[in-house]
C-alpha positions as CSV (number, residue, x, y, z in Angstrom):
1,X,55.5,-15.4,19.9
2,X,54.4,-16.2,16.3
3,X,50.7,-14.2,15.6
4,X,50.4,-16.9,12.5
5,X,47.1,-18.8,12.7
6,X,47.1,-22.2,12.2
7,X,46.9,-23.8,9.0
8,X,45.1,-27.4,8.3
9,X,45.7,-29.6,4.7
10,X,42.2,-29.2,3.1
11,X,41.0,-30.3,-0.2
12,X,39.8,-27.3,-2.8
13,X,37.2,-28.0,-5.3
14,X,39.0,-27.4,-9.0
15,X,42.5,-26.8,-7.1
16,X,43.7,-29.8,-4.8
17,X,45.3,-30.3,-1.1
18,X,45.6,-27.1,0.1
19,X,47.1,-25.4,3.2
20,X,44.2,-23.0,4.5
21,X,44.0,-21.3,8.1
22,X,42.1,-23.3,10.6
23,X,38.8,-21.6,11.2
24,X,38.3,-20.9,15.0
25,X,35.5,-21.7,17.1
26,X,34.4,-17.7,17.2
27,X,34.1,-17.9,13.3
28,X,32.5,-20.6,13.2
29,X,29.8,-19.4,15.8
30,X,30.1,-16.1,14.1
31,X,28.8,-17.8,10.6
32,X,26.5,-19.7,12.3
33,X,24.7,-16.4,14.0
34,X,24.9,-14.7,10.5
35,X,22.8,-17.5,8.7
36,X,21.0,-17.9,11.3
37,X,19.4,-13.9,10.9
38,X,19.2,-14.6,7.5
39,X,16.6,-17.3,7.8
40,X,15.2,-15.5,10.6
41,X,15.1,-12.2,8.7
42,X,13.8,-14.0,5.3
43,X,11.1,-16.1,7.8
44,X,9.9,-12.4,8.9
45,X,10.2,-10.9,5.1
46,X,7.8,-14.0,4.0
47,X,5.2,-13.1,6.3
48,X,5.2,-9.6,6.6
49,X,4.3,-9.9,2.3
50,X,1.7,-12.8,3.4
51,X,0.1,-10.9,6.1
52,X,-0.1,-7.7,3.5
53,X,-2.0,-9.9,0.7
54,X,-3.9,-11.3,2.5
55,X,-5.1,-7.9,4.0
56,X,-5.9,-6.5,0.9
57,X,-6.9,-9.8,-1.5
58,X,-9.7,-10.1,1.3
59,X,-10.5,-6.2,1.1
60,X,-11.6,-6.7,-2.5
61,X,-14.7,-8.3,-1.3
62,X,-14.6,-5.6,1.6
63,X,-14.8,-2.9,-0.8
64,X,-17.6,-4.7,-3.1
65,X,-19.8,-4.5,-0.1
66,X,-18.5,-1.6,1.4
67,X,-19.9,0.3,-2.2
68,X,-23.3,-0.7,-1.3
69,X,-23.8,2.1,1.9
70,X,-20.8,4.2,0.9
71,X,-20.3,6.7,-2.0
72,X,-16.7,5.4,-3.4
73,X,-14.3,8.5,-2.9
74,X,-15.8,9.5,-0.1
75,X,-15.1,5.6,1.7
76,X,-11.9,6.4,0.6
77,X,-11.5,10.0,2.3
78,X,-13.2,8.3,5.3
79,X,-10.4,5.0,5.1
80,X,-7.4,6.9,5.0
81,X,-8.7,9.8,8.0
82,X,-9.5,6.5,10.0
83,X,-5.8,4.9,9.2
84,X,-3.7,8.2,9.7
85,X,-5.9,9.2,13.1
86,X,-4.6,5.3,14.3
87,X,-0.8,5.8,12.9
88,X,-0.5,9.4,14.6
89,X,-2.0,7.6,18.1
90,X,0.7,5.1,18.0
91,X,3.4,7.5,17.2
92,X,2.4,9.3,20.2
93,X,2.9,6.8,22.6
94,X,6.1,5.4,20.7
95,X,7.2,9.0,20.8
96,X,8.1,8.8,17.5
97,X,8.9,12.4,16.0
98,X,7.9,14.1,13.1
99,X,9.8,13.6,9.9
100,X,13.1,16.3,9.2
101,X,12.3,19.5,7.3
102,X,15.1,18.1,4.4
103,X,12.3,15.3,4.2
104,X,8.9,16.7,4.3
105,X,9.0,17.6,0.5
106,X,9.4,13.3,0.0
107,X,7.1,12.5,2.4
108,X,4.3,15.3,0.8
109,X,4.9,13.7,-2.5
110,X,4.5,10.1,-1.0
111,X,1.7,11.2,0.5
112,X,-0.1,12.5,-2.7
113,X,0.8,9.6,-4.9
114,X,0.6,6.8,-3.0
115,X,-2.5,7.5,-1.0
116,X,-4.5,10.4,-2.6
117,X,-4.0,10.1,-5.8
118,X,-3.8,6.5,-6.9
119,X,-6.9,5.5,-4.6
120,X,-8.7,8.8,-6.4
121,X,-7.9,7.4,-9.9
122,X,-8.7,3.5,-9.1
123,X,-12.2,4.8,-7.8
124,X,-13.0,7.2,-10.5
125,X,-11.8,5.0,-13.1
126,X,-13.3,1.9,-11.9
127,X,-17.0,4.1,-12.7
128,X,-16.5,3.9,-16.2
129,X,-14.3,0.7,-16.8
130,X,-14.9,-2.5,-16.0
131,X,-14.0,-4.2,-12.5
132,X,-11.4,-6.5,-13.9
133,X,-9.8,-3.9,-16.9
134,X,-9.6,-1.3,-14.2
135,X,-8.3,-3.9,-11.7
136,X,-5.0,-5.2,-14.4
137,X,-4.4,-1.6,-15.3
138,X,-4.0,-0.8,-11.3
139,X,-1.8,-4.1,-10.7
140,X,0.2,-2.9,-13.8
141,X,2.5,-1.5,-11.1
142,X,5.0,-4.2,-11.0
143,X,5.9,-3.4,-14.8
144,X,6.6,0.4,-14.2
145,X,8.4,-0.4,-10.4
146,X,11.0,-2.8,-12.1
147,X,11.6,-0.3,-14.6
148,X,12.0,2.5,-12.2
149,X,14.2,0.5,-10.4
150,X,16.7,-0.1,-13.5
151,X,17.5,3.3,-13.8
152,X,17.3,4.8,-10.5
153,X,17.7,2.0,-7.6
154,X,20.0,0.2,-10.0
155,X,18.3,-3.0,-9.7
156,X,19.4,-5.0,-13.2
157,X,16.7,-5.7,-15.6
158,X,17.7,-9.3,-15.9
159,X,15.9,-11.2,-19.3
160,X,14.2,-13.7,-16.1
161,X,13.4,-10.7,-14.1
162,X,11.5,-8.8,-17.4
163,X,10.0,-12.5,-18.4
164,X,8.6,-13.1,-14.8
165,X,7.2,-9.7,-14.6
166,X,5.2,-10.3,-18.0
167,X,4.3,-13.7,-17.0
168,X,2.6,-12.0,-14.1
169,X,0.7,-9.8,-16.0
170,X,-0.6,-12.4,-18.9
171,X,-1.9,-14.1,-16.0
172,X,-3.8,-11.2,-14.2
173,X,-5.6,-10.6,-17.5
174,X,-6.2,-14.5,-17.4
175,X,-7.5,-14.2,-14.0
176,X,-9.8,-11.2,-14.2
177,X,-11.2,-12.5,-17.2
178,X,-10.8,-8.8,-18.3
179,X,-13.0,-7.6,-21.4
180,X,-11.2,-4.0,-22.4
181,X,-12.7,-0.8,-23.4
182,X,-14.2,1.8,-22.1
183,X,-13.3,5.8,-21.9
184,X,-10.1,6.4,-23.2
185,X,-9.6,9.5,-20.7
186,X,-10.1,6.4,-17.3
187,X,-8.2,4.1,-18.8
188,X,-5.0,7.0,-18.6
189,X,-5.9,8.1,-15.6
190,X,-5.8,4.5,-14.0
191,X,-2.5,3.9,-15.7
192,X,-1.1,7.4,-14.6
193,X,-2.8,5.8,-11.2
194,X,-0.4,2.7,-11.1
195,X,2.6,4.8,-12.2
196,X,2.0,6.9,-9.1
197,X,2.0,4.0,-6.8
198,X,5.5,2.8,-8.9
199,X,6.5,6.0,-8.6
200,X,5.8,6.3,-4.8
201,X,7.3,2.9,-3.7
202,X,10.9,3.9,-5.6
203,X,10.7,7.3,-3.7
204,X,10.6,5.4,-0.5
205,X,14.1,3.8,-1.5
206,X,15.1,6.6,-3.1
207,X,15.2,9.2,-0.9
208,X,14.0,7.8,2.5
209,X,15.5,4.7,3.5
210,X,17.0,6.5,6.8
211,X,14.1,7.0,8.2
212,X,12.0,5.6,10.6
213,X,9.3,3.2,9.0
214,X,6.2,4.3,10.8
215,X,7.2,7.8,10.5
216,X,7.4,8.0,7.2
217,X,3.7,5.4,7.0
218,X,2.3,7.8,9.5
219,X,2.6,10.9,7.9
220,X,2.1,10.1,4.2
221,X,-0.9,9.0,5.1
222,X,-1.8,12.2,6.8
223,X,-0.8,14.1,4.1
224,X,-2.8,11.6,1.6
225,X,-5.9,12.2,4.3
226,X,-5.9,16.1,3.9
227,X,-6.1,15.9,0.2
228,X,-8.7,13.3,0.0
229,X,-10.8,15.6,2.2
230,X,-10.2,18.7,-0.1
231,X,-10.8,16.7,-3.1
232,X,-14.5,15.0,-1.8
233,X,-15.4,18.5,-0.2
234,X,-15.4,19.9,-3.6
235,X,-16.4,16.9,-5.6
236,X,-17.9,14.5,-3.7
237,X,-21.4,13.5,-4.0
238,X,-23.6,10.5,-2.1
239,X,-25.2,9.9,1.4
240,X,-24.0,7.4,3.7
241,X,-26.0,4.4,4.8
242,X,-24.9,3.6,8.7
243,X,-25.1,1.1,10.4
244,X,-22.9,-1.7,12.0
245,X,-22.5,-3.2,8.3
246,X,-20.9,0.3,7.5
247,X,-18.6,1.0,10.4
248,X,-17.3,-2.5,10.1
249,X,-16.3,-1.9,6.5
250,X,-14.5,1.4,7.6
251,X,-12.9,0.1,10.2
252,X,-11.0,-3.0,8.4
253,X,-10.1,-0.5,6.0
254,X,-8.9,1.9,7.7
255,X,-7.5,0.3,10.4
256,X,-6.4,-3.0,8.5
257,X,-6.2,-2.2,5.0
258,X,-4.8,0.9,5.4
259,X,-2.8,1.7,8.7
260,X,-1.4,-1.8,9.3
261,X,-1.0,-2.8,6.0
262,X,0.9,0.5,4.8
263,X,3.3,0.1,7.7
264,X,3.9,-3.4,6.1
265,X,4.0,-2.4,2.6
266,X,6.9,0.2,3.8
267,X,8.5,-2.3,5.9
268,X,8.6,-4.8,2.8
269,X,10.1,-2.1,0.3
270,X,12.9,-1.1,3.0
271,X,14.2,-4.9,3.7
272,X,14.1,-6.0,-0.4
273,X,14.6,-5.3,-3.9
274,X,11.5,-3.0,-5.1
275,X,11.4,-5.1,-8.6
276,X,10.7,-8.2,-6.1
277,X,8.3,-6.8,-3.5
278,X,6.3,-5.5,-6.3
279,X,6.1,-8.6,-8.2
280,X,4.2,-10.5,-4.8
281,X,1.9,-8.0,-5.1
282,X,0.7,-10.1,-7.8
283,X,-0.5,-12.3,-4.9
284,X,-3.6,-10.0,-3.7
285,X,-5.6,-10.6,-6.9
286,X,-5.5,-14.3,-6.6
287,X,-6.6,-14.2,-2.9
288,X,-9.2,-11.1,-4.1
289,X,-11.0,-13.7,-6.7
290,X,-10.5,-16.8,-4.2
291,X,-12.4,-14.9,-1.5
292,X,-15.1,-13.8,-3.6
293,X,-15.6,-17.4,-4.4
294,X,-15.6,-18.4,-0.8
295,X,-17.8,-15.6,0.6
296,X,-19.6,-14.3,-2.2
297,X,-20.6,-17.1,-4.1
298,X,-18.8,-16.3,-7.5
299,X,-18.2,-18.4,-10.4
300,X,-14.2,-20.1,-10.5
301,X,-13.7,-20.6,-13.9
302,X,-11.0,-22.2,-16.1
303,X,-9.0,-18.9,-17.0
304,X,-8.9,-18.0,-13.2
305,X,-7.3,-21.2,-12.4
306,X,-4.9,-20.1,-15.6
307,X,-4.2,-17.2,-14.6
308,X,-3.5,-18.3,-11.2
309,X,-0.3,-20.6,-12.1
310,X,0.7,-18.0,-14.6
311,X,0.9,-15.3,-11.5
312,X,3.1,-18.0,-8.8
313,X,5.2,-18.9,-12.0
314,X,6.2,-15.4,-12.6
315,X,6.9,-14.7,-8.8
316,X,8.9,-17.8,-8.8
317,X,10.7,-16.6,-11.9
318,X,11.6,-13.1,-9.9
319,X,11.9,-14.1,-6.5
320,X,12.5,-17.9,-6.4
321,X,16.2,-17.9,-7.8
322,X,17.5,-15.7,-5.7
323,X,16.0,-17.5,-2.8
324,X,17.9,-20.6,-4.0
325,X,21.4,-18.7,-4.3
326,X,20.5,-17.5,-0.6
327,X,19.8,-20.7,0.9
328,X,23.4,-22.5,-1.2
329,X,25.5,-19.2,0.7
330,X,23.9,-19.9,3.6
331,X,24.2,-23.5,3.2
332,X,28.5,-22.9,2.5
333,X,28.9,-20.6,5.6
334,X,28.5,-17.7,3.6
C-alpha cells in the first residue's frame, strides 16, 4: 500500500497550477492550535507590560508623597525588605527552591545592579539634579539595553529599531520638560545607574533564561535588600513620620511596585526581545506625568502632549512591525 499523501492542483502565487500534498485535517487543527497560542501568548505579553507601567507610572506620584514622611534611601531599603520578605513567602508555599550554586554568582550581580544599586543612584542623584534631568538620564535604559543586546543577545541593530529608540528619547526630554545641569559627579552616577539596570536585564537573558522566573525575582531582590540595609546603616540619615499615610506608601511599593512588578518585568524580558521590552518602558513616564495631572493637580502643557506622541511613535517604530509580520504568519497558517 502506497504511503504517498495525496496531492490536490493548487494555484502558487509567482509560479502557477501546482501539484501540492493535501493538508490533513490534523494539520490543519495543528496550525490552528499554534496561532491560536500565539494570540493567546501575545494577549498575555500585552498585559503583563500594561499591568507593569501602570504599576510604576502611578508609583511616581507614590514616591513624590511617599518623600514627604520618609528619608529617600532609607524608603528604598524599607521597599525592597518589604518586596523580598513577600517573594520568599510565596516561594515557600510554591516550594520553589533556591537558585543552583553555578547561578548564584548571576543572581548576586542581578541583585546588586538591578535593585541596590540603580534605586541607590536614582535617589542620590535625584538630590542634586533636577526631577525630570534625573528622571530621562534613568529612562536612558532603553539606549544602552538595545546596544547590549547587539553584541551579546544578538538582537540586530536595525536603522528602524535605532530610529525608534531615539524617537523615544527626544520625546522623554519633551515630556519632562527637562532643564539640564547640575553636578557633574550625579549626572554619572545616574547614567552608570541606567547602565546597571541595562546591564541587569541582558544578564537575565544572558545567563538565566533556564531558570525559574520567581526564583530568580525572589532572590535578587534579597540580595538587592541586604545591600540596601548595609548601605543606609552606614549612610543613611532621616526620621520616619508613621502613620497610615506612610505604611500605605510602603506597602504599594513594596508589595506592588516592587515584588509583583519585578516578577513581571522578569516575566516580560524571558518571553521577548530585550531591545523591545525595554523600549515599552518608555510607557511609565507618560502614565507618571498623566497621574500627576489627575491626582496632584499639575500643569499638562504643550511639550508633554509632544513628547507623548513622540514616545508611542517610537514604540510603534520598535515593536509595531513585528507585530504586523506576526499577525500576516499567523494570518497564512504560519
Amino acid at each position: 500500500m502506497s504511503n504517498k499523501k495525496p496531492k490536490i492542483k493548487e494555484q502558487v502565487p509567482g509560479i502557477g497550477l501546482c501539484e501540492v500534498e493535501k493538508k490533513t485535517a490534523y494539520s490543519c487543527r495543528t496550525g490552528f492550535q499554534q496561532a491560536k497560542l500565539k494570540i493567546i501568548k501575545g494577549v498575555i505579553m500585552n498585559g503583563a507590560i500594561a499591568l507593569l507601567c501602570l504599576i510604576w507610572g502611578l508609583n511616581w506620584v507614590v514616591m513624590k508623597q511617599a518623600n514627604q514622611v520618609f528619608p529617600p534611601v532609607l524608603f528604598t531599603t524599607y521597599r525592597f525588605i518589604l518586596g523580598s520578605g513577600v517573594l520568599l513567602i510565596v516561594t515557600y508555599f510554591k516550594k520553589i527552591p533556591i537558585p543552583r550554586r553555578e547561578d548564584w554568582k548571576w543572581v548576586i550581580l542581578g541583585g546588586i545592579l538591578q535593585t541596590a544599586f540603580f534605586n541607590t543612584a536614582v535617589q542620590v542623584g535625584m538630590q542634586f539634579l533636577s526631577a525630570g534631568f534625573s528622571s530621562v538620564l534613568s529612562y536612558s535604559m532603553p539606549f544602552w539595553v538595545a546596544i547590549m543586546a547587539h553584541f551579546l543577545l544578538g538582537e540586530k541593530l536595525t536603522r528602524r529599531k535605532m530610529t525608534g529608540v531615539a524617537m523615544g528619547m527626544v520625546g522623554l526630554v519633551a515630556l519632562l520638560n527637562v532643564s539640564g545641569g547640575g553636578a557633574w559627579w550625579a549626572i554619572v552616577l545616574t547614567l552608570t545607574g541606567a547602565v546597571a539596570w541595562a546591564f541587569s536585564s541582558i544578564l537575565v537573558k544572558l545567563k538565566l533564561q533556564h531558570c525559574d522566573i520567581l526564583q530568580y525575582t525572589t532572590w535578587q531582590m534579597v540580595v538587592g535588600a541586604i545591600v540596601l540595609s548595609i548601605y543606609s546603616a552606614l549612610f543613611g540619615h532621616g526620621t520616619i513620620q508613621w502613620g497610615w499615610y506612610a505604611v500605605g506608601c510602603l506597602v504599594y511599593n513594596g508589595v506592588l511596585a516592587s515584588a509583583l512588578a519585578y516578577f513581571l518585568w522578569t516575566y516580560i524580558l524571558s518571553n521577548t526581545e530585550a531591545g523591545k521590552a525595554s523600549i515599552s518602558m518608555l510607557i511609565i513616564p507618560i502614565i507618571g506625568v498623566l497621574a500627576g495631572v489627575i491626582f496632584l493637580k499639575e500643569t499638562l502643557y504643550w511639550n508633554t502632549v509632544v513628547g507623548m506622541a513622540l514616545i508611542l511613535g517610537g514604540i510603534w517604530l520598535v515593536n509595531g512591525h513585528t507585530a504586523s509580520r506576526e499577525i500576516e504568519s499567523i494570518q497564512q497558517g504560519d
